[in-house]
N, C-alpha and C positions, 0 to 999 in steps of 0.2 A: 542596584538602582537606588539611590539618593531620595529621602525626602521631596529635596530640593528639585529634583530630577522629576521628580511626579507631578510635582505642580506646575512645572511644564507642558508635561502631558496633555494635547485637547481626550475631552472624554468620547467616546466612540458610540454615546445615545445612551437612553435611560438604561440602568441597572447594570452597564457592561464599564467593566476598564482592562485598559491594556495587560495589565497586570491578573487579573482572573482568566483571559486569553493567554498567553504565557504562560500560565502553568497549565493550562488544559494542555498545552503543545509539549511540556517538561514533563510531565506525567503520561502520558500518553507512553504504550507499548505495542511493541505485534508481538499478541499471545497465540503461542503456540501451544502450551499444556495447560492442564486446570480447568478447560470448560466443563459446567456443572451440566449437564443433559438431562435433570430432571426437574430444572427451575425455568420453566418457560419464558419465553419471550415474545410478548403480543402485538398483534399486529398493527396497531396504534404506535407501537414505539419501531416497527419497522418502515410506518410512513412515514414518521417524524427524519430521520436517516435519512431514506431514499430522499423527502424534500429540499434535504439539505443539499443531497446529490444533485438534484434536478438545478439548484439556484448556483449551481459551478459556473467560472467563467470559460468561453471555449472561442477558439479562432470562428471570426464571421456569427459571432454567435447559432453556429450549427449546430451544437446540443447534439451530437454523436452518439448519446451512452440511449441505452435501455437495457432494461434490468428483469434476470429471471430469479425472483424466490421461490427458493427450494425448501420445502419443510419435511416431504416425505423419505422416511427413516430409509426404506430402502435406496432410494434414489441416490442419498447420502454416503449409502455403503458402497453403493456401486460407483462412485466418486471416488470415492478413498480407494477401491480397487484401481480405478486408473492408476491414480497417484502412483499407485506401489509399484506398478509395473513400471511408470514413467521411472520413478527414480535407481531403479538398477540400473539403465543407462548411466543415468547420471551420477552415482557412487563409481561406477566401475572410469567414466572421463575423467572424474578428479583425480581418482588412485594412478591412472595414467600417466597424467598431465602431472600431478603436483607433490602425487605419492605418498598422499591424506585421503582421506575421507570422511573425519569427525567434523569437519564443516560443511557439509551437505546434509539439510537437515532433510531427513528422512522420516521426520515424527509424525505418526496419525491419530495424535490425539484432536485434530479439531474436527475431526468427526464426532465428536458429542455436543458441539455445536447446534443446537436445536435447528437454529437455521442459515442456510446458505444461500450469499447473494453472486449470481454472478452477473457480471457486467460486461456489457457485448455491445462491440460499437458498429455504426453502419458508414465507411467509409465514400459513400453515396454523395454524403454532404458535404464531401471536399465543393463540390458546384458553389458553396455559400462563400469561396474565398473568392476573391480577385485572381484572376486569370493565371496572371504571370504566380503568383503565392500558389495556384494549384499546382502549376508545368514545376515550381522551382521545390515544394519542401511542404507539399502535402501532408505529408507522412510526420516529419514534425508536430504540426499544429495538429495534425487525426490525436496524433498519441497522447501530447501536452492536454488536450482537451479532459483526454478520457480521464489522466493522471487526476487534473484539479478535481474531475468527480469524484474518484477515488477518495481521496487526502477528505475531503466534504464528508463523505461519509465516515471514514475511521474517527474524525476530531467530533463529527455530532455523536458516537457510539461513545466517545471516551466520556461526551459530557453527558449521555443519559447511563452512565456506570455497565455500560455495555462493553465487551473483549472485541477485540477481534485481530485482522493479520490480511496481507494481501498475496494469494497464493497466484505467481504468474507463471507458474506451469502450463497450469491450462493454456496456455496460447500458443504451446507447440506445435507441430503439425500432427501429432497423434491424439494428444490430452483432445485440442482443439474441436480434431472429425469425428471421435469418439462422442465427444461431451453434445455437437450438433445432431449427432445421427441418434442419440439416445433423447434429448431434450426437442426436437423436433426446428430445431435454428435454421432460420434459411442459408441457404452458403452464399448468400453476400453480405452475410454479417459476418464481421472476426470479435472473435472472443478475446478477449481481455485479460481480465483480472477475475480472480473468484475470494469472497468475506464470508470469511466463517462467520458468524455473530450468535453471540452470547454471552451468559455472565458466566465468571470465572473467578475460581480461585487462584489470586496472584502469587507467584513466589517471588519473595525478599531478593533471590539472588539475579532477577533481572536487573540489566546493565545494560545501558548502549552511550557511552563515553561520547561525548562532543568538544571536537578542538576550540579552544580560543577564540572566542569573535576577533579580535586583536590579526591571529595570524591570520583571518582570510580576507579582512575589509582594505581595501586597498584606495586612496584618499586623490582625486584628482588624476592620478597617473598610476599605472601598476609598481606598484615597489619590489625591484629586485630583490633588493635583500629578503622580502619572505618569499621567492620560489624554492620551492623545495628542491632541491638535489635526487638522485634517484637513493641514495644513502638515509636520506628522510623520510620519502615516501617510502622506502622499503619498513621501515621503523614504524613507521606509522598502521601500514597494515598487519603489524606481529602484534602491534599492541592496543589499538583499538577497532579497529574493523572488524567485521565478520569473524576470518581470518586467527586474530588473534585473540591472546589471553585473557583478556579483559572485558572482551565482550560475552555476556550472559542471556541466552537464549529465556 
């Protein structure tokens, strides 16, 4: 971006610009290893996060999410015990299926994670849309909802130098009845997403490659000529996605 380009820019209120937003968003990772577990995280900077969570935008403004923080070590373990079980299913589908398995990440390091949030939505408040929006794509606008709260909480953790990662396991039908029958969740909440959060020692060698603004913006009308082919998109998932080589965990 241009000098020239910035001064364009309206400013976005005292003390912020687009530009120190932007890199919070470039900087930002989902940390998987490195959380330090003996450098606490207080609870002052856990309301700061969740407030961020709370001021998310959400279809009907139904505000779906509420939040369980977890801080007790055991509680934590017995988490990560789900986990493990959860993902031998799922090592053994990929080897199946795709005849890999080093991209299923398996890793339980964020159980050192001082604390864990998990976020549990109450599909209750579909009643807040318009009628035809509930009968037609409820499900949509429940999830988008939770999502914005999500992404809120990861970008405020990234700016107060907090780690973290969005674990959506738990929303299976095991992780799920597991996590409610231990955590005491009513069963007309669904579970969501769960944030490890803490500080962490970063490795150097994370990567998550982003294509081209250029090839996805599409100006007035969609431009053929950047739809991918299935030859490109195959390309694309060997070399930057999950998937492939480029991407560093």
């Amino acid at each position: 971006m241009t000098p020239e380009t910035l001064q364009e820019l309206p400013t976005a209120g005292p003390g912020v610009s687009i530009e120190s937003f932007l890199d919070v968003l470039r900087r930002r990772r989902s940390i998987r290893t490195g959380f330090l577990k003996d450098r606490p995280v207080t609870d002052a900077l856990i309301e700061q996060i969740l407030e961020a969570g709370r001021w998310a935008p959400s279809a009907g403004n139904s505000q779906p999410w509420e939040f369980v923080v977890i801080r007790n070590l055991e509680t934590r373990e017995r988490i990560v015990e789900i986990f493990k079980t959860q993902m031998r299913d799922k090592v053994e589908i990929e080897e199946a299926a795709r005849g890999q398995r080093r991209r299923v990440n398996a890793g339980v390091d964020f159980r050192h994670a001082p604390v864990h949030i998990l976020v549990v939505g109450d599909p209750r408040t579909n009643d807040a849309y318009p009628m035809r929006t509930k009968l037609d794509k409820w499900e949509a606008h429940f999830f988008s909802s939770l999502a914005n709260c999500v992404l809120q909480i990861l970008l405020a953790a990234e700016v107060l130098g907090l780690s973290s990662m969005y674990i959506s396991d738990v929303a299976s039908p095991y992780f799920s009845v597991m996590l409610k029958s231990m955590l005491g969740i009513p069963d007309q909440l669904q579970i969501y997403h769960l944030l490890p959060i803490g500080f962490a020692k970063r490795s150097p060698t994370i990567h998550h490659p982003r294509r081209p603004l250029e090839e996805m913006v599409h100006r007035e009308r969609y431009d053929r000529s950047k739809f991918r082919g299935e030859a490109e998109l195959q390309e694309f998932m060997k070399t930057m996605s999950i998937r492939g080589g480029e991407y560093r965990f």
